[in-house]
N, C-alpha and C positions, 0 to 999 in steps of 0.2 A: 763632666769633662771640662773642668774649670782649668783655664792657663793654655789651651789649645789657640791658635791664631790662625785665624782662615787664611790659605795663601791666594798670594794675588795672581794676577793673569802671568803674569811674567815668572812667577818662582815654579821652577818643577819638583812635580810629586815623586817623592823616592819611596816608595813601597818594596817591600821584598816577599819571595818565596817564604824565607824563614821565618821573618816578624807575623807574616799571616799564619803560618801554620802556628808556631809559639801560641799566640792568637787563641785558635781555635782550640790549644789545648788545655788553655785559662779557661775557656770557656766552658769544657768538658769537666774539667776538674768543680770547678761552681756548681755546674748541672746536677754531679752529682754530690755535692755537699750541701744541696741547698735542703736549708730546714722550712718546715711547714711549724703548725701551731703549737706550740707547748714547746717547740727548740727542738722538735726531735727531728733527724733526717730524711727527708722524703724528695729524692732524687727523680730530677725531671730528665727522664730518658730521652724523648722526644727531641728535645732540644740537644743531647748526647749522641742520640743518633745522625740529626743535622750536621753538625759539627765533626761527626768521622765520616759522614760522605763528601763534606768539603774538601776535607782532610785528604779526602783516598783523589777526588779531581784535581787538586792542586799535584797532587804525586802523579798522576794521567794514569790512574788506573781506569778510568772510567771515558776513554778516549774514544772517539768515532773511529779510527781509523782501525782498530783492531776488530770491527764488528765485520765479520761476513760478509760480502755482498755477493748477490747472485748473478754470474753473466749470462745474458742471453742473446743468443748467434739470430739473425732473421734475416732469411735470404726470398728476395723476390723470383720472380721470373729470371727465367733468360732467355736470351735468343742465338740459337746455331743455326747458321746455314739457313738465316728467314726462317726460322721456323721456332715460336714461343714455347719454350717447356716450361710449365706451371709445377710447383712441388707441393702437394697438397699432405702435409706432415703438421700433426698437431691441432691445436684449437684456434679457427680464424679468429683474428682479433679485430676489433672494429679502427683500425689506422689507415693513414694515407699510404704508408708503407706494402700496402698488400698490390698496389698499381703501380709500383715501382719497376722500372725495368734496367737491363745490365746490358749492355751492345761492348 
């Protein structure tokens, strides 16, 4: 990477979306053109597979926020009229939450 110049504290980094993925797709096309001994083509998947899973997170296919999350409701005691109704529904779980109480 000859002719490259480190930048200093003061000069900001311009990076983009497109130069990275471009990037990666240099890099895929290599992957698979890359020759082994005798010149003949033996394409390094591996590294082809890297580079489209980069590819697909830079695009947010591969996002947190699309994944499922499970809610779950946990209601303690209550108390009507002085008097503690406990709801025994489900598998106790070992939290401070089961001593919790609602006035």
């Amino acid at each position: 990477m000859a002719g490259k110049k480190k930048l200093s504290s003061g000069d900001k980094f311009k990076y983009s979306k497109n130069e990275s993925f471009e990037n990666l797709e240099t890099v895929q096309k290599l992957a698979l053109n890359k020759k082994g001994k005798d010149d003949e083509i033996n394409p390094d998947i591996s590294i082809f597979l890297k580079a489209e899973e980069l590819k697909g997170k830079l695009c947010g296919l591969y996002s947190e926020k699309d994944k499922p999350s499970a809610t779950v409701n946990f209601m303690g005691s209550v108390i009507i009229n002085d008097e503690e109704l406990r709801l025994n529904v489900g598998e106790d779980t070992d939290t401070d939450f089961n001593n919790d109480t609602i006035t």
